[in-house]
Rosetta silent file (secondary structure, phi, psi, omega in degrees, C-alpha in Angstrom):
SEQUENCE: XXXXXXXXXXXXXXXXXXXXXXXXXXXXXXXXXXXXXXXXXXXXXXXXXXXXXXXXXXXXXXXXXXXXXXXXXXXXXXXXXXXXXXXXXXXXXXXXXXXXXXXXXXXXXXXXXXXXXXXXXXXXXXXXXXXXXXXXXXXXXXXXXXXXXXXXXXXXXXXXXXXXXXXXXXXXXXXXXXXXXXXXXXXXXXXXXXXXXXXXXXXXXXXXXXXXXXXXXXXXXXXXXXXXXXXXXXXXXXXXXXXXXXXXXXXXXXXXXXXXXXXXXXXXXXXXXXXXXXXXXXXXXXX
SCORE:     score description
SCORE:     0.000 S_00000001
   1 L     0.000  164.406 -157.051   13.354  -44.261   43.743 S_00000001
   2 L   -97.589  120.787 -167.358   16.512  -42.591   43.692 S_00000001
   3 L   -63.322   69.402 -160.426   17.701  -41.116   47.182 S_00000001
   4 L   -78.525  167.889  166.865   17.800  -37.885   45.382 S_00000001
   5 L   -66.201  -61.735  172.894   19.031  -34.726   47.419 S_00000001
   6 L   -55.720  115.938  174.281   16.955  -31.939   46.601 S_00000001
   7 L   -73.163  156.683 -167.919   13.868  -31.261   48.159 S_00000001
   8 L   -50.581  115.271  168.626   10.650  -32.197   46.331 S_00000001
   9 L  -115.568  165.345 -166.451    9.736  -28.880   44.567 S_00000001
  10 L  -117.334 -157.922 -165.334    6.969  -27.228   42.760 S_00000001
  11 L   -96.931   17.378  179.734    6.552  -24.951   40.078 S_00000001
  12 L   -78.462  -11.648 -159.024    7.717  -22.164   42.123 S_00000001
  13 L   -67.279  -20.830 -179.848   11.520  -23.110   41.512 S_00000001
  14 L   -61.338  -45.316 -153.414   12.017  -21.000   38.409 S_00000001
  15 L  -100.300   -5.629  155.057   11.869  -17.937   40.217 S_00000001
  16 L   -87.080   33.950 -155.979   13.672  -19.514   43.462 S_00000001
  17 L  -128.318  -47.228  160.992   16.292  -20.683   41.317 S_00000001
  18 L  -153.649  106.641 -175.235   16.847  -16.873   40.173 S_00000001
  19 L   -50.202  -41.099  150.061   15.683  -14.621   42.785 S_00000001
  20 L  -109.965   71.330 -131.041   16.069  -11.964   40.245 S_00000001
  21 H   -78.048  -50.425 -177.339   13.886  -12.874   37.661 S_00000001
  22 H   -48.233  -44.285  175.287   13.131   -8.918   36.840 S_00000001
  23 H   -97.212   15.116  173.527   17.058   -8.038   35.782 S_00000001
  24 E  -121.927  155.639  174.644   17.713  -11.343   34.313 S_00000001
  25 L   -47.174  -43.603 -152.365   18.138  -13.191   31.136 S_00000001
  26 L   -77.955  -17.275  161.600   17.124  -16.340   32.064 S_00000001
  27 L   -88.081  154.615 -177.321   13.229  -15.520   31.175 S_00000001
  28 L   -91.378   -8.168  163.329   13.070  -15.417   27.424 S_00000001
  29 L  -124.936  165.523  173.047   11.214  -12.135   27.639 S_00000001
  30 L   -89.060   19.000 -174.326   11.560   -9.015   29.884 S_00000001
  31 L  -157.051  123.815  177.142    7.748   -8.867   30.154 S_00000001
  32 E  -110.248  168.525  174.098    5.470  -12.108   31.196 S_00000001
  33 L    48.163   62.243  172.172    1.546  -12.649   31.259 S_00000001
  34 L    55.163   27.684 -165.535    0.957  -10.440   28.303 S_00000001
  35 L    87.635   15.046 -135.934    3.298   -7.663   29.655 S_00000001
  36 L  -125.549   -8.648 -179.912    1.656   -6.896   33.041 S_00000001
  37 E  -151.127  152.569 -169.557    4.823   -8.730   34.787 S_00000001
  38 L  -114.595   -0.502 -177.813    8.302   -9.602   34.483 S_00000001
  39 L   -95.897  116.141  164.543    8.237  -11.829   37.959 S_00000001
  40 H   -25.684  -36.801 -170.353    7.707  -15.453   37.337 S_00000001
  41 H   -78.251  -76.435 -176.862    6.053  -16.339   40.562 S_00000001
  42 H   -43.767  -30.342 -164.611    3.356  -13.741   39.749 S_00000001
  43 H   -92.339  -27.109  175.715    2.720  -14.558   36.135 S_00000001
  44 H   -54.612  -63.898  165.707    1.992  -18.551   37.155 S_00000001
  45 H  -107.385   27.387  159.537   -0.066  -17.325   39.267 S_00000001
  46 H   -51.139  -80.837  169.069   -1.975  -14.834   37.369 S_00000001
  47 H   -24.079  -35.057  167.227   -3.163  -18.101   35.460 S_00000001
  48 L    74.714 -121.056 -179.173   -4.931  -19.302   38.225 S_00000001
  49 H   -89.768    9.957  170.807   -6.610  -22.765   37.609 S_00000001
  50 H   -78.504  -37.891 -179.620   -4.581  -23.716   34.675 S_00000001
  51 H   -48.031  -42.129 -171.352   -1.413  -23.014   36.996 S_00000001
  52 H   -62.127  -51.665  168.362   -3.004  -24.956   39.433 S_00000001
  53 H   -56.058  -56.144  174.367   -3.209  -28.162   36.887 S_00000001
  54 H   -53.563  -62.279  165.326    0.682  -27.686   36.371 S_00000001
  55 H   -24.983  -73.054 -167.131    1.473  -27.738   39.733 S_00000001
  56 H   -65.243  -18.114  162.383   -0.617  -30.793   40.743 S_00000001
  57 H   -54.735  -38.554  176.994    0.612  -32.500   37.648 S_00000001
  58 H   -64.762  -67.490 -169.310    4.467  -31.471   39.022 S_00000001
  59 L   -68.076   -7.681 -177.453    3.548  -33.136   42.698 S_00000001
  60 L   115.491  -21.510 -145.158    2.012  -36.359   41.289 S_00000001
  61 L  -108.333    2.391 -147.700   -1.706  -35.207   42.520 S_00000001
  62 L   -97.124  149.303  158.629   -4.042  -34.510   39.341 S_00000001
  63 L  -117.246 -164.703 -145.310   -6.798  -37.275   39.199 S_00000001
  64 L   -64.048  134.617   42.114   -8.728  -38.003   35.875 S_00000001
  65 L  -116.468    5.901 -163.114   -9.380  -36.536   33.467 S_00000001
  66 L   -97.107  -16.153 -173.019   -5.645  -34.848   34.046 S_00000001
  67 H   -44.208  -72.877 -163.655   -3.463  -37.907   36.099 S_00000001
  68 H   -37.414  -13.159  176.043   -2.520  -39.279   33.231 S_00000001
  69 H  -115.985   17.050  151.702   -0.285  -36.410   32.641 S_00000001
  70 L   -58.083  158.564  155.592    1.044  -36.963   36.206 S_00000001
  71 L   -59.966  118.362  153.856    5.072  -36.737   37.012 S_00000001
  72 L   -45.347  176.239  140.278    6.850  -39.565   38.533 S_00000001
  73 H   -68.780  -55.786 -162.773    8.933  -38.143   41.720 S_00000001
  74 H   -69.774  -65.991 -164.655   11.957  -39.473   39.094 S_00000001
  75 H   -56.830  -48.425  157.889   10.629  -37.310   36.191 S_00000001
  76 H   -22.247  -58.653 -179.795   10.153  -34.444   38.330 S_00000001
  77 H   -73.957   -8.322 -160.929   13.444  -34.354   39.741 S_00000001
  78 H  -109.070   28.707  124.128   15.251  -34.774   36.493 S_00000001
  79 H   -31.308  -81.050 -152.365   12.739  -31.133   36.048 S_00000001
  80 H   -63.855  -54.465  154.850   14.147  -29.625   38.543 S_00000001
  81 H   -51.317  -32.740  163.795   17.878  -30.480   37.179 S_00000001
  82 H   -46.969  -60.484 -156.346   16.837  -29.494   33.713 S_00000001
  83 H   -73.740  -62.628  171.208   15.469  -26.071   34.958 S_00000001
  84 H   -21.766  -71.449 -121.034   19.364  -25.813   37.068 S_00000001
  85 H   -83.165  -26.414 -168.970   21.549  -26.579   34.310 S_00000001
  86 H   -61.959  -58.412 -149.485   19.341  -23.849   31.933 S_00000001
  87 L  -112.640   32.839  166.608   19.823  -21.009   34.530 S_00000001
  88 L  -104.529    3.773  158.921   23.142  -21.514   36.012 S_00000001
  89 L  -102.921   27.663 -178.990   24.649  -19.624   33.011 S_00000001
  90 L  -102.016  150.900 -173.078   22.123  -16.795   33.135 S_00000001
  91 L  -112.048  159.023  178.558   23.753  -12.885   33.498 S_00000001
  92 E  -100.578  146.139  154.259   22.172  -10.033   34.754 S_00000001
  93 L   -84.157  124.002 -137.314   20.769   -7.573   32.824 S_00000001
  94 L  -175.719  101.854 -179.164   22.000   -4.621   33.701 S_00000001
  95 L   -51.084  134.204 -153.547   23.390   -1.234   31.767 S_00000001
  96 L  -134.174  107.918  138.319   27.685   -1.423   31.363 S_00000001
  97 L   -82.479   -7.129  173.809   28.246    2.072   29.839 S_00000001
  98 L   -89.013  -22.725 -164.968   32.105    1.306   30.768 S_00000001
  99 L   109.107  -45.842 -178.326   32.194   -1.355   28.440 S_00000001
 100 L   -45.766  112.534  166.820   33.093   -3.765   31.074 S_00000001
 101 L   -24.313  140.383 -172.938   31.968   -7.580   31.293 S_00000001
 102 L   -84.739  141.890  178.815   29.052   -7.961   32.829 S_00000001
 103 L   -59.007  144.000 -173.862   28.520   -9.407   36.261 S_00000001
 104 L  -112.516  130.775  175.482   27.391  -12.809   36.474 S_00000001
 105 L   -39.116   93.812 -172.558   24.526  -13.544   38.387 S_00000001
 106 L   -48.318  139.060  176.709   24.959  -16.252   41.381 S_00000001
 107 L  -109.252 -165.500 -157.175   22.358  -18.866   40.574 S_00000001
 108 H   -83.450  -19.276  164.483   20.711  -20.770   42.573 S_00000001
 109 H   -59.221  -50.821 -166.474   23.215  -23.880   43.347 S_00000001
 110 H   -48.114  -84.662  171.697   25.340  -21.056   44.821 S_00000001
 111 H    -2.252  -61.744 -168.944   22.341  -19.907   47.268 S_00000001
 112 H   -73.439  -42.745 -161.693   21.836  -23.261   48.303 S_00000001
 113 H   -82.043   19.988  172.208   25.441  -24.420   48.577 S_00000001
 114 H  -110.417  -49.250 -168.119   25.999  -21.367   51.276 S_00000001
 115 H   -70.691  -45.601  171.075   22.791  -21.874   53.320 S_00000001
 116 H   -59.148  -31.013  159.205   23.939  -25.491   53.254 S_00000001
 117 H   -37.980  -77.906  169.303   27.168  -24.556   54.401 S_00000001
 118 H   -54.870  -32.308 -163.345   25.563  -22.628   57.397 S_00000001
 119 H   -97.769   -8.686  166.675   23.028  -25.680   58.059 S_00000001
 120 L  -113.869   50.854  166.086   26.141  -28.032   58.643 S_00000001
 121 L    68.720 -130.845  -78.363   27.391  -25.406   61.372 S_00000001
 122 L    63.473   48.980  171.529   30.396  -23.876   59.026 S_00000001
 123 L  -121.676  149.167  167.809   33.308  -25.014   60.937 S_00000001
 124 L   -90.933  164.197 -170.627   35.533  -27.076   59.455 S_00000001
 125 L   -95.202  158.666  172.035   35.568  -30.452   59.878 S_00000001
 126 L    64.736 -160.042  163.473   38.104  -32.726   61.103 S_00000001
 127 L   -89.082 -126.808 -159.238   41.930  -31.458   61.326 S_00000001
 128 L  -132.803   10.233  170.652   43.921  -30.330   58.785 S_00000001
 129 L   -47.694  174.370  140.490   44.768  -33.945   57.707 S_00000001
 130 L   -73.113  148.404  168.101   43.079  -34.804   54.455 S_00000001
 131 L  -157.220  156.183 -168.502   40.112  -37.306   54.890 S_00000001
 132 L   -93.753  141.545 -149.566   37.649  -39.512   52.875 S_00000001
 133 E  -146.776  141.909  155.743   34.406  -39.028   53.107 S_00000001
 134 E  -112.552  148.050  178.357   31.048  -40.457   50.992 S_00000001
 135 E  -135.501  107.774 -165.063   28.147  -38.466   50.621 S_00000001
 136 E   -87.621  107.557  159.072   25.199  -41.055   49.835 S_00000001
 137 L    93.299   71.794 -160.497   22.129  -40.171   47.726 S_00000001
 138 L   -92.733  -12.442 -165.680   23.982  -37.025   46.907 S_00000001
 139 L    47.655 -147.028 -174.472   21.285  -35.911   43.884 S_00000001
 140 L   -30.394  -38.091 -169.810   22.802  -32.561   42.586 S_00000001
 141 L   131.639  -38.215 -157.333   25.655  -31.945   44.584 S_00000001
 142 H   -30.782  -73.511 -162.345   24.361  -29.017   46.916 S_00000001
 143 H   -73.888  -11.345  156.745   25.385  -30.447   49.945 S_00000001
 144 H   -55.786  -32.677  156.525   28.312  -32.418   48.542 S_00000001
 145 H   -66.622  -78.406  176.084   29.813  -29.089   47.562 S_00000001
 146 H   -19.482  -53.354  154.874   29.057  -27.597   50.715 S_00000001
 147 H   -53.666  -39.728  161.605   30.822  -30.361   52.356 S_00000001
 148 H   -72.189   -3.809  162.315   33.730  -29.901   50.322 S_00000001
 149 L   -90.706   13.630 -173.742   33.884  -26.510   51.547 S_00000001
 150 L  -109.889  -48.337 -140.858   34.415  -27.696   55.043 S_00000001
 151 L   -98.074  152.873 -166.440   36.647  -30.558   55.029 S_00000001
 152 L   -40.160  168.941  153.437   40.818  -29.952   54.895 S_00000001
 153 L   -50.194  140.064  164.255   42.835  -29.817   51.439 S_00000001
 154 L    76.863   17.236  149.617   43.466  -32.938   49.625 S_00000001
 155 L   -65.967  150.647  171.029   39.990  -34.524   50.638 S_00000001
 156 L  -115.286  144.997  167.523   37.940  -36.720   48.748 S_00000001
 157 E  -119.968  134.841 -177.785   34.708  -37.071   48.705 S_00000001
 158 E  -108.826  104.210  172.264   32.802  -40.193   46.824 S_00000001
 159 E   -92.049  110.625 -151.091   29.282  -38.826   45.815 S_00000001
 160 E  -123.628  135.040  162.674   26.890  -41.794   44.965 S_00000001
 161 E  -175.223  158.894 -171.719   23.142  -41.422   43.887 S_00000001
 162 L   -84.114   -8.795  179.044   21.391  -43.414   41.705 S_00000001
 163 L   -65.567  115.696 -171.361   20.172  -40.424   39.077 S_00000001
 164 H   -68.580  -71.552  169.644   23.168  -40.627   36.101 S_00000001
 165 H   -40.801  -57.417  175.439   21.996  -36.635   35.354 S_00000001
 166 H   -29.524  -57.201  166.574   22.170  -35.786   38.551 S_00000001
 167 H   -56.613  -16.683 -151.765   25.689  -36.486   38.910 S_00000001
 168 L   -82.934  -34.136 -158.323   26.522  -35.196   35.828 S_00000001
 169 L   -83.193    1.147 -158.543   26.039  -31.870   37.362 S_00000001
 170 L  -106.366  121.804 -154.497   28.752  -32.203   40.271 S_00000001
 171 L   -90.308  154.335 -136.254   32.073  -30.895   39.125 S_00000001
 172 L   -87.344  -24.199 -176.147   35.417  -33.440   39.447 S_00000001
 173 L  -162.800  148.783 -166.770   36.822  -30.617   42.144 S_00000001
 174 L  -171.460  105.608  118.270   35.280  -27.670   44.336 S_00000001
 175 L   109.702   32.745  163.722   37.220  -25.631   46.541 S_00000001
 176 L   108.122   24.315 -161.392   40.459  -27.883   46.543 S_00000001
 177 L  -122.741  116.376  177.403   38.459  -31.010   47.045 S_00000001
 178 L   -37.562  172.787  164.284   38.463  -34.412   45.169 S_00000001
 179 L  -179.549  113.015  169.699   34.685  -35.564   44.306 S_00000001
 180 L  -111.151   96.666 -176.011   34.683  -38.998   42.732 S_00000001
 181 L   -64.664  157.971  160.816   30.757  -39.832   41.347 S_00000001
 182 E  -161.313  104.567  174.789   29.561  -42.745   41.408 S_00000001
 183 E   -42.055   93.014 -167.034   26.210  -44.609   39.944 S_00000001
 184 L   177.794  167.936  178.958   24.397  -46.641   42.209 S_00000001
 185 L   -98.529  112.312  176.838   21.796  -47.264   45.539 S_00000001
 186 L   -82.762   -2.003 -176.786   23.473  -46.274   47.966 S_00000001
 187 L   -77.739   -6.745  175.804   21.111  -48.181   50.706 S_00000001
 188 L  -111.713   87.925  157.664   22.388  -51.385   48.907 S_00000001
 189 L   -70.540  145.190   47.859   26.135  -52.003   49.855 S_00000001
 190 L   -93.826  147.839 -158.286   28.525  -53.046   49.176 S_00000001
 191 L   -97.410  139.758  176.181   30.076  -49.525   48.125 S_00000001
 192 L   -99.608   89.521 -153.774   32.910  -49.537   45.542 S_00000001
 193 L   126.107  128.335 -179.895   34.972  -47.095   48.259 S_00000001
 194 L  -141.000 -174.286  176.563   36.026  -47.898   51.862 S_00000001
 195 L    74.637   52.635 -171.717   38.601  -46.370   54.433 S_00000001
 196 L   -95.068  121.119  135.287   35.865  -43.588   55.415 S_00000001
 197 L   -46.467  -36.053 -146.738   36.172  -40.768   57.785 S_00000001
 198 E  -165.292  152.306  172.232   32.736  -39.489   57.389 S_00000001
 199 E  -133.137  147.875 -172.441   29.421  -40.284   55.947 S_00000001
 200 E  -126.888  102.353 -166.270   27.448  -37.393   54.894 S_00000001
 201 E  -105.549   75.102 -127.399   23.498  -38.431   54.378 S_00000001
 202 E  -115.273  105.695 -145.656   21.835  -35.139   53.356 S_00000001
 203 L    12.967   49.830  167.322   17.934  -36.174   52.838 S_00000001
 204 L  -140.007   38.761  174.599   18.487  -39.409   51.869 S_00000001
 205 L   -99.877  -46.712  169.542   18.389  -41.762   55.363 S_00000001
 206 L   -11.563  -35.237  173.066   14.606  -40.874   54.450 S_00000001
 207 L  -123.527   20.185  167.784   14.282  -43.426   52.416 S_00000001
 208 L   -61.747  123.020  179.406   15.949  -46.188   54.085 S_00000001
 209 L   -71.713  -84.369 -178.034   13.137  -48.486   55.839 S_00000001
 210 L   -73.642   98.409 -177.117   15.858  -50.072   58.413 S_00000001
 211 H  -100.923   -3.664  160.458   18.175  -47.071   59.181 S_00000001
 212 H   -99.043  -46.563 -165.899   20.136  -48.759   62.336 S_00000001
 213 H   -23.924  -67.460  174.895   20.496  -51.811   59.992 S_00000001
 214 H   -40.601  -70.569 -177.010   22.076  -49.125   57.872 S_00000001
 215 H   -25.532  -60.630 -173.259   24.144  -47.531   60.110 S_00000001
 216 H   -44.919  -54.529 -165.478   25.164  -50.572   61.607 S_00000001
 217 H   -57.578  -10.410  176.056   26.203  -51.900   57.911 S_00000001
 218 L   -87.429  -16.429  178.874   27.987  -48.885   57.474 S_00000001
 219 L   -67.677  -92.648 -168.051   31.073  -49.328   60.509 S_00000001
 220 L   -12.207  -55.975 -149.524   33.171  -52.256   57.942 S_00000001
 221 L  -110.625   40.973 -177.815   33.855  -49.492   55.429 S_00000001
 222 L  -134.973  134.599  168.397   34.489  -46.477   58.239 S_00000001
 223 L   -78.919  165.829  179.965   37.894  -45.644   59.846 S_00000001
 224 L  -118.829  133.937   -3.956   37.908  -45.397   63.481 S_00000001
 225 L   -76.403 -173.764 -158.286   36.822  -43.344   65.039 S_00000001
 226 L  -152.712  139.574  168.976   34.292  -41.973   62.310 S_00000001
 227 E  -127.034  179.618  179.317   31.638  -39.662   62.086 S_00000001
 228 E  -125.215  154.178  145.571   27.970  -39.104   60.224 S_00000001
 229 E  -108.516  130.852  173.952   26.417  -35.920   58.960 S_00000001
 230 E  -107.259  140.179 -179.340   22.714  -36.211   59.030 S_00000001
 231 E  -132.720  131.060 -163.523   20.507  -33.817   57.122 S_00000001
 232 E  -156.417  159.718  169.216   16.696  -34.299   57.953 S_00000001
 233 E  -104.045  149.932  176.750   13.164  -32.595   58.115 S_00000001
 234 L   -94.451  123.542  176.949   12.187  -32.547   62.021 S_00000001
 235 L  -178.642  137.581  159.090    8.808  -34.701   61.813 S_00000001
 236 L   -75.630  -21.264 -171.446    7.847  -38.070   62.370 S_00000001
 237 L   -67.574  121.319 -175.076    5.086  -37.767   59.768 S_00000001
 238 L   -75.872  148.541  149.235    5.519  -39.798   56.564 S_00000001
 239 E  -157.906 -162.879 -171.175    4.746  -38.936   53.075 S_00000001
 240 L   -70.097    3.313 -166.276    5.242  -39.829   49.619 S_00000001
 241 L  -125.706    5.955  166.662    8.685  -37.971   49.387 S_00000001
 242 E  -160.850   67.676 -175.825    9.633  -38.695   52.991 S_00000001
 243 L   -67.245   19.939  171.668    8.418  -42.184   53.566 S_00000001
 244 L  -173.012   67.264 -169.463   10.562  -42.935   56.635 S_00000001
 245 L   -41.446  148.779  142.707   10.951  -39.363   58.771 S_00000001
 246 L  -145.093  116.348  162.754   13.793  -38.896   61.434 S_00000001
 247 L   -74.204  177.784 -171.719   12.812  -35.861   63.867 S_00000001
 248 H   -59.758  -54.083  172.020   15.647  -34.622   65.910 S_00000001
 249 H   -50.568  -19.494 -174.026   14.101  -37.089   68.707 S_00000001
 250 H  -108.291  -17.380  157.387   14.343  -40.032   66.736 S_00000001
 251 H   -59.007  -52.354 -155.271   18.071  -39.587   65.658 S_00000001
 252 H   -82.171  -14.163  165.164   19.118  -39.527   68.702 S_00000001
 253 H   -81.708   -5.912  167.165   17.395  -42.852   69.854 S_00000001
 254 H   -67.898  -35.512  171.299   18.808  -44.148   66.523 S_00000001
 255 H   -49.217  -68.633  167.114   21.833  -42.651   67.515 S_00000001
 256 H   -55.493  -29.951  176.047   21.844  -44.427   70.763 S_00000001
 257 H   -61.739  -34.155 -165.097   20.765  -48.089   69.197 S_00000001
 258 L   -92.833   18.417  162.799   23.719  -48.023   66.801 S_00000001
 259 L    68.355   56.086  168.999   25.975  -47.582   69.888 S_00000001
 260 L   -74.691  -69.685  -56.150   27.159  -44.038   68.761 S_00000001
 261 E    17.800  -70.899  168.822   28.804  -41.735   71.160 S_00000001
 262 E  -149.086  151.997  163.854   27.513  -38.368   70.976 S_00000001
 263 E  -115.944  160.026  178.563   25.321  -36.319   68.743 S_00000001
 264 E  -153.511  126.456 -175.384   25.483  -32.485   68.087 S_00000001
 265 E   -90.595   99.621 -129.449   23.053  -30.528   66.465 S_00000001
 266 E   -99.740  -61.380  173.258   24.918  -28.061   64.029 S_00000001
 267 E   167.701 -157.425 -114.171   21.654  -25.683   63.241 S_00000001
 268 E  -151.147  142.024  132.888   18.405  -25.465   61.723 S_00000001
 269 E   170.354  172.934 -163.897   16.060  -23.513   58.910 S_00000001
 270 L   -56.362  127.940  174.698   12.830  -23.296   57.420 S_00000001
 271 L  -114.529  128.933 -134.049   12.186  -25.287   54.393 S_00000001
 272 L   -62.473  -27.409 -170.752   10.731  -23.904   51.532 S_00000001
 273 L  -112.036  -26.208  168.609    8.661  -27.581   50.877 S_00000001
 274 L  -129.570  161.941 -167.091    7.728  -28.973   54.091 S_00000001
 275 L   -81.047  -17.705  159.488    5.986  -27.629   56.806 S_00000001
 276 L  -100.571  171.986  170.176    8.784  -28.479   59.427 S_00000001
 277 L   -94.789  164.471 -177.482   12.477  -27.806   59.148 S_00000001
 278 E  -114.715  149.623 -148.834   15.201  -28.878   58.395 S_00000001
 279 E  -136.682  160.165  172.903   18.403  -29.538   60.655 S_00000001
 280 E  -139.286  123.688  177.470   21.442  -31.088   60.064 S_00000001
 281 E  -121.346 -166.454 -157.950   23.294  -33.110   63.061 S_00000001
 282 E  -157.903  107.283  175.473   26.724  -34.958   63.458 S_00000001
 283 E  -106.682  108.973 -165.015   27.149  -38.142   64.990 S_00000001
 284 E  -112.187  163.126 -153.578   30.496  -39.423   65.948 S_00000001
 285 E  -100.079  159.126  170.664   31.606  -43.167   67.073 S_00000001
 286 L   -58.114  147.091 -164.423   33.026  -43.879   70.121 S_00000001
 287 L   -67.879    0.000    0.000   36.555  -42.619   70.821 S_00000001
């Protein structure tokens, strides 16, 4: 499957997607569940066990007589992008007696592309050189943006995933920063881009079986020295959407195997889909 980016979500995402579902456009009415609510979250579950069928239909989970109308983890995610692209143009509703354009309503890419921001410490990276960078099994962009809000002027970043929509949504430049897509697995190299600074893996070493193989296979196309960003849930525990964990303990003996230098653990928060958190750390090659 396609290292996608995004964590596996449920049918709660409309209304985490826009946080103000009560002043906004993006519901087709101001009044849900026969009028009694205008918040999304509530009127799903107001339904009760039909809600219950959507969901487990969403994760993958229904058995007979409903499976048959499970989701793939692929169909799903190309949901979850659907559901984006509708309500990243939605405005708030919201009385202009001046006349004035109306404010527009941060969606939910924004949200994430700040908190991601903060989970890869919010420092800038590097100098003030420019430098090249890949960010592998980038899905959507969130943290590809994010990164481009870190790294110097006149960086590039090559964002690879294997979802064609996905990419589609990650704009050509973001905040004075190249971003060259590209369509493909990124656990199977060779990469069409070398000369690397940085590798930025933002849930997607997850689905790597042999991740020091990777690693290793990753120094030929890295300048020296070089660094990684790792983005992870901390748990050893597998499941279907994070079939090959790395807790914070197991980077760093991964770290140490690939003959790394040092790791540094950037910060931390709760995640909305798994029951641990998620961290992001930064592993740089020997000087």
């Amino acid at each position: 499957m396609s290292a996608a980016r995004t964590e596996r979500r449920t049918p709660r995402i409309a209304a985490e997607f826009c946080p103000r579902s009560r002043t906004c456009s993006c519901t087709t009415s101001p009044a849900l569940h026969d009028g009694r609510t205008s918040d999304i979250v509530t009127a799903i579950k107001a339904h009760g066990g039909e809600a219950t069928r959507v969901v487990n239909n969403f994760n993958g989970v229904s058995t007979a007589p409903d499976a048959g109308s499970n989701l793939s983890v692929a169909e799903s995610q190309n949901l979850v992008y659907f559901l984006r692209s509708l309500l990243a143009g939605c405005t708030m509703r919201r009385s202009n007696p001046t006349g004035a354009s109306r404010p527009r309503l941060r969606n939910n890419v924004d949200v994430i592309e700040e908190e991601a921001i903060a989970l890869l410490g919010g420092q800038r990276i590097g100098g003030t050189e420019p430098a090249t960078w890949a960010d592998l099994g980038c899905g959507g962009g969130t943290f590809t943006l994010a990164l481009a809000a870190l790294l110097p002027a006149g960086s590039v970043i090559h964002a690879m995933d294997r979802n064609a929509s996905a990419l589609r949504h990650i704009p050509r430049e973001h905040a004075g920063i190249s971003i060259v897509t590209h369509v493909g697995d990124f656990a199977s190299p060779p990469w069409p881009f070398s000369a690397l600074d940085g590798v930025l893996l933002a849930n997607s070493l997850h689905y790597v079986r042999d991740q020091l193989a990777f690693i290793r296979a990753c120094a030929p196309v890295m300048n020296h020295p070089h660094s990684f960003l790792i983005v992870e849930y901390d748990t050893d525990s597998a499941n279907r959407w994070v079939p090959y964990p790395l807790s914070r303990t197991t980077l760093g003996r991964l770290s140490s195997d690939a003959g790394l230098s040092s790791i540094a653990f950037l910060g931390s928060q709760p995640s909305r889909y798994q029951r641990s958190e998620m961290y992001a750390a930064r592993i740089c090659s020997v000087p």
